[in-house]
Structure formats: structure tokens, C-alpha cells
C-alpha positions in Angstrom: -255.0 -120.2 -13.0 -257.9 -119.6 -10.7 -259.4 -116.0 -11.2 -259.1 -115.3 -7.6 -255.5 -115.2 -7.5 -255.1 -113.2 -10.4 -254.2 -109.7 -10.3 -255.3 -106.7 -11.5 -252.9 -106.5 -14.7 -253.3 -110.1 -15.2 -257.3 -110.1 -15.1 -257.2 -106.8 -17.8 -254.5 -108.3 -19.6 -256.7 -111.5 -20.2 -260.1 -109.5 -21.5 -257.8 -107.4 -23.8 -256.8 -110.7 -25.5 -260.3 -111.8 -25.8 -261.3 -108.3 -27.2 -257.7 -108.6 -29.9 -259.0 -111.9 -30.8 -262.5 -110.8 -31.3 -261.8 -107.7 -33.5 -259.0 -110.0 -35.5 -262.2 -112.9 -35.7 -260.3 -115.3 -34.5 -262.8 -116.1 -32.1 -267.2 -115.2 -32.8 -269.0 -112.5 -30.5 -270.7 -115.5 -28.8 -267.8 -117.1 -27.7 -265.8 -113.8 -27.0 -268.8 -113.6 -24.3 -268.5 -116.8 -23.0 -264.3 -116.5 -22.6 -265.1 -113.0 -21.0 -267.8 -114.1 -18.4 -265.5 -115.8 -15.9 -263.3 -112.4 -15.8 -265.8 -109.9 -15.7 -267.2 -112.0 -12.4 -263.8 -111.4 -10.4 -263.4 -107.9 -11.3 -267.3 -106.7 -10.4 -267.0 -108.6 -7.5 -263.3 -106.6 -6.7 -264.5 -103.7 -8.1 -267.9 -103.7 -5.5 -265.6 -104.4 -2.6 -263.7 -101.2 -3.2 -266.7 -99.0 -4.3 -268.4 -100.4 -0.8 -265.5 -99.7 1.0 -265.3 -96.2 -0.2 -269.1 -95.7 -0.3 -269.6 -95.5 -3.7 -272.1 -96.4 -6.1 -271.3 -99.5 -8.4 -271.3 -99.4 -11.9 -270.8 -103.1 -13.0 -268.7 -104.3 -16.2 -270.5 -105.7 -19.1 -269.4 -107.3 -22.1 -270.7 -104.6 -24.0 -268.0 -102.1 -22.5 -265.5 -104.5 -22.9 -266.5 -105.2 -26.6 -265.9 -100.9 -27.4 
């Protein structure tokens, strides 16, 4: 499924599978941050949309919040 079309709950429901998978190793740090990349894209970009719209400043996610 194309990361566009996701929602909200899907797109956090996807990096908390990748985080589950990383603390459980199943899966290394580097490629944790590699599965996580194309996520954290779609929601920045959402997330600046709605900070601009609301004239915010933007904080972007990093892998390094997710990984906490």
C-alpha cells in the first residue's frame, strides 16, 4: 500500500511494528532505519501541512524518537 493513502492509525501502527520488531531483534537498528524511513517521510510531510496551516513551528520525526 502506497504511503499516501494510508491513514493516520495505519502509518503509527506500521512504525510501532518496526520499533516491536527491533526491541524483540528480529530485525538490526540499521534495518529498523531503513523500514522506518519511508513512514517517517509521509507523516513529516502531514505533520508540516498541519503545523503550516495552524502557524506553528515544525518539529520533524526522527528515527531516534521513534527508537525510545
Amino acid at each position: 500500500m502506497d504511503t499516501s493513502q494510508m491513514t493516520g492509525a495505519d502509518l503509527r501502527y506500521r512504525l510501532d511494528t518496526i520499533k516491536a520488531k527491533m526491541t524483540l531483534w528480529e530485525i538490526t537498528i540499521e534495518q529498523a532505519k531503513l523500514d522506518v524511513v519511508p513512514y517517517l517521510d509521509e507523516v513529516n510531510k502531514r505533520w508540516k501541512q498541519i503545523a503550516k496551516e495552524f502557524g506553528k513551528k515544525f518539529y520533524p520525526i526522527t528515527f531516534t524518537n521513534i527508537a525510545r
